[in-house]
N, C-alpha and C positions, 0 to 999 in steps of 0.2 A: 504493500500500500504506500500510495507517494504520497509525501508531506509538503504541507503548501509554505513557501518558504518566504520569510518579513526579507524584505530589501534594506538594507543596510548599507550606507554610505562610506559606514567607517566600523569595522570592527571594533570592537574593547571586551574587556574581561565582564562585561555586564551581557554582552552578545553573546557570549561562548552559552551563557547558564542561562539566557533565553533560548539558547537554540537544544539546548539537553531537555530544560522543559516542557520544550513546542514535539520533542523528537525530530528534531532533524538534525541529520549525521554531521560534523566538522569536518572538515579537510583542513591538513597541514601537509604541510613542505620545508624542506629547507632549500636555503640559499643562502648564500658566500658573498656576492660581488651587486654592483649595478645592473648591469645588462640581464642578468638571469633574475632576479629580483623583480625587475619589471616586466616579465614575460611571466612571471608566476603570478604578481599579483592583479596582470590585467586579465589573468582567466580566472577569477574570483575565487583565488585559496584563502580561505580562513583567516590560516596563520601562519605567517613564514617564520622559521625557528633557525636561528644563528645557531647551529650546531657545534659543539667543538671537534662534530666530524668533518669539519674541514682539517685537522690535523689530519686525517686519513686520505678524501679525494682532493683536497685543495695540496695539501704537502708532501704526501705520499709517505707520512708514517706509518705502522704498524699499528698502531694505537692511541687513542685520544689522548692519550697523556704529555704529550711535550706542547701543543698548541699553550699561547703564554695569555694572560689578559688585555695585557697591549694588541696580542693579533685579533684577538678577539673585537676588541673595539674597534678596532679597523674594517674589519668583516661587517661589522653591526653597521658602523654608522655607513656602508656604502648599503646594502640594504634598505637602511633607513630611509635614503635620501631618493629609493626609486618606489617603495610602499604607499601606495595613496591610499587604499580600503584594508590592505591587512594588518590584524595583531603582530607585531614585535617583537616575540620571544628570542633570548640571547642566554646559551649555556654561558655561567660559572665556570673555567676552568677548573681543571685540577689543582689542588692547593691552593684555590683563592677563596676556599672558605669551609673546609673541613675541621679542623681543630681551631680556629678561633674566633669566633663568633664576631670579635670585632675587625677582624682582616674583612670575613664572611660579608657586612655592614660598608665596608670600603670597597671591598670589589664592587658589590652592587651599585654602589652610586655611583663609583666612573662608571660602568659601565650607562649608567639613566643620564649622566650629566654629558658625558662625550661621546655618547654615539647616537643620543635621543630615539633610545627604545621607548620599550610600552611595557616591558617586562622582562626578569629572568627565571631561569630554570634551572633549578638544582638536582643531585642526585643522593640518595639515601631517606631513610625515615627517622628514628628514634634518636641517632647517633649524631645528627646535625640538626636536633631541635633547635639549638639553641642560636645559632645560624639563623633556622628559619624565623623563631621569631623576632630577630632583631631585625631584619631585612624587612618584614611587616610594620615593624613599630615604624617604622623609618616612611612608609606610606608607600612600599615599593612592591607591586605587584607579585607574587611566585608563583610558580608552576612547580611541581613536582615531579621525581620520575623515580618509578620502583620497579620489583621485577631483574632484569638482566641492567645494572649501572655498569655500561661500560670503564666508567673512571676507575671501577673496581677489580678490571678482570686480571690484573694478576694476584687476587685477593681470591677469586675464583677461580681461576688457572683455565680458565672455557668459558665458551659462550653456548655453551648448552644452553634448554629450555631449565627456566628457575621455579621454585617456588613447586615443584613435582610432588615433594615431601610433605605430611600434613604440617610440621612443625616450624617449615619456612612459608609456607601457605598462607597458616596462624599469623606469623608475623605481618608480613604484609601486608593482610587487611585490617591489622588494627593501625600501621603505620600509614592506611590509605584513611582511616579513619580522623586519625590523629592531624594527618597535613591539612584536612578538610577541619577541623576545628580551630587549627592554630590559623586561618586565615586564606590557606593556598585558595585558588581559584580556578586550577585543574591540575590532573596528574597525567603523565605518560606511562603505561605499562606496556615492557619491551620483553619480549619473549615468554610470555608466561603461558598455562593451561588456558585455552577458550572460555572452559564453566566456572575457574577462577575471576579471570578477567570477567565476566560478565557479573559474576556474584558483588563483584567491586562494584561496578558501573552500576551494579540497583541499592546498593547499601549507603552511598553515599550522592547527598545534593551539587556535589563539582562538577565538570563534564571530564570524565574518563578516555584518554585517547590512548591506541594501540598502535603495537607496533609487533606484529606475531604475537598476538595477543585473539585475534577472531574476532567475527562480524558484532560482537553481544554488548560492545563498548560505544559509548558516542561519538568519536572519528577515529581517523585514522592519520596516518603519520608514514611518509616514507621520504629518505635524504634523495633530492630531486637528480641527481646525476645517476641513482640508483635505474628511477622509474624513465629514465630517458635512455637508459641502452649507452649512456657514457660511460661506465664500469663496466667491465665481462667477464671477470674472474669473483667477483661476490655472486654467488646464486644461492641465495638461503631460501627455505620452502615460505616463508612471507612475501616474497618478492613478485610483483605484478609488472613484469619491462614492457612499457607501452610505447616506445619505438628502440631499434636500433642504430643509435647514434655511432656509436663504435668503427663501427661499419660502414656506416653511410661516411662520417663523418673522415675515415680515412680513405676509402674509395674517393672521397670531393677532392684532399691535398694531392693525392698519388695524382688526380689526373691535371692538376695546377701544376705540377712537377714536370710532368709529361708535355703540356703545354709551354714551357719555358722553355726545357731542353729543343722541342721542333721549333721555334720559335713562332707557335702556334698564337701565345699571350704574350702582348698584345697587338690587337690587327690595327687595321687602318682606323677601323670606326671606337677604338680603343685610345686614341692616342689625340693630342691637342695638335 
């Protein structure tokens, strides 16, 4: 059954928990730069999410951990400046606010003050309360994120499906509970069981978004170079490639290449 959907000019954290009210699904995306930022947000996503997985497809690390908060802000605020309707979301790196609540309180503000976001996104529950609520008192939006915390995988040593077990299950929904009382105003769950993830999204009044998490949650979430066929060695069973860019995208160089060599480019009607 399709849902009829409020037009909205301009996203904010008041739209996300109309639209989980109303039933209609969110979409998120992430995005890194200007140019992809404004192709995102002029096919009406939700919310574009400054990922710190640009340490991964922006710099080609192995893992989210070396991206610093300066590159962060840099990410953000070019984002920022191409966003007209969507929310703003901007991971927290790593170490800008796991053990001390008051670093926790500074990162977030540069990150509100120099990039002119709309919000940040944090990872963990119970262990970085104190983080979250300073960040709140502060009048600074959060989003949560439980489930598979990338900032933690060598804490996990994998990226297996999380939360299998009933005792880390437990946890997690009390710490989905918990982020929704202290203030958050949605969570991301990354990899978790579907009937898990769903159980969250009815237990609590946030909006719930997934990420191999299953359809039972109120959006979804995929890092945008994923769902464009620009990556070709990530194939995780969440993943929806709705072109391949890869491909195309080096098929177009190889034959600009070939066009130089003949000196095919540029012809007559190419040139001043």
């Amino acid at each position: 059954m399709s849902v009829a959907k409020k037009e909205y000019k301009r996203i904010t954290v008041k739209s996300l928990v109309e639209m989980k009210q109303n039933g209609e699904k969110i979409s998120m995306l992430t995005s890194y730069d200007y140019s992809m930022a404004k192709i995102v947000d002029a096919a009406n996503v939700d919310v574009i999410l400054v990922g710190d997985s640009a340490s991964n497809v922006i710099a080609g690390h192995e893992t989210t951990l070396p991206v610093t908060l300066d590159q962060m802000i840099y990410h953000a605020s070019s984002v920022v400046r191409a966003a007209k309707r969507a929310l703003v979301v901007v991971d927290i790196p790593f170490g800008s606010y796991q053990s001390d609540s008051k670093e926790a309180l500074r990162s977030a503000i540069r990150i509100m003050k120099e990039s002119g976001a709309h919000a940040v996104k944090v990872e963990g529950g119970s262990e970085i309360k104190q983080s979250v609520i300073r960040i709140l008192e502060a009048g600074i939006p959060v989003m949560g994120h439980l489930g598979l915390t990338p900032q933690s995988i060598y804490k996990f040593g994998t990226y297996t499906v999380r939360a299998k077990e009933e005792e880390e299950a437990h946890k997690l929904k009390e710490d989905a509970k918990m982020l929704e009382e202290l203030g958050c105003f949605g969570i991301v769950l990354e990899k978790i069981p579907a009937k898990l993830a769903k159980e969250v999204a009815e237990s609590v009044s946030i909006p719930i978004i997934g990420i191999g998490a299953g359809g039972g949650v109120d959006g979804q979430v995929l890092v945008v170079h994923d769902l464009l066929g620009m990556t070709h060695e990530f194939n995780p069973r969440f993943l929806r490639r709705y072109m391949n860019l890869y491909e195309d995208m080096g098929n177009a160089i190889s034959q600009y290449v070939d066009d130089v060599k003949s000196r095919d480019f540029p012809n007559e009607n190419e040139s001043y």
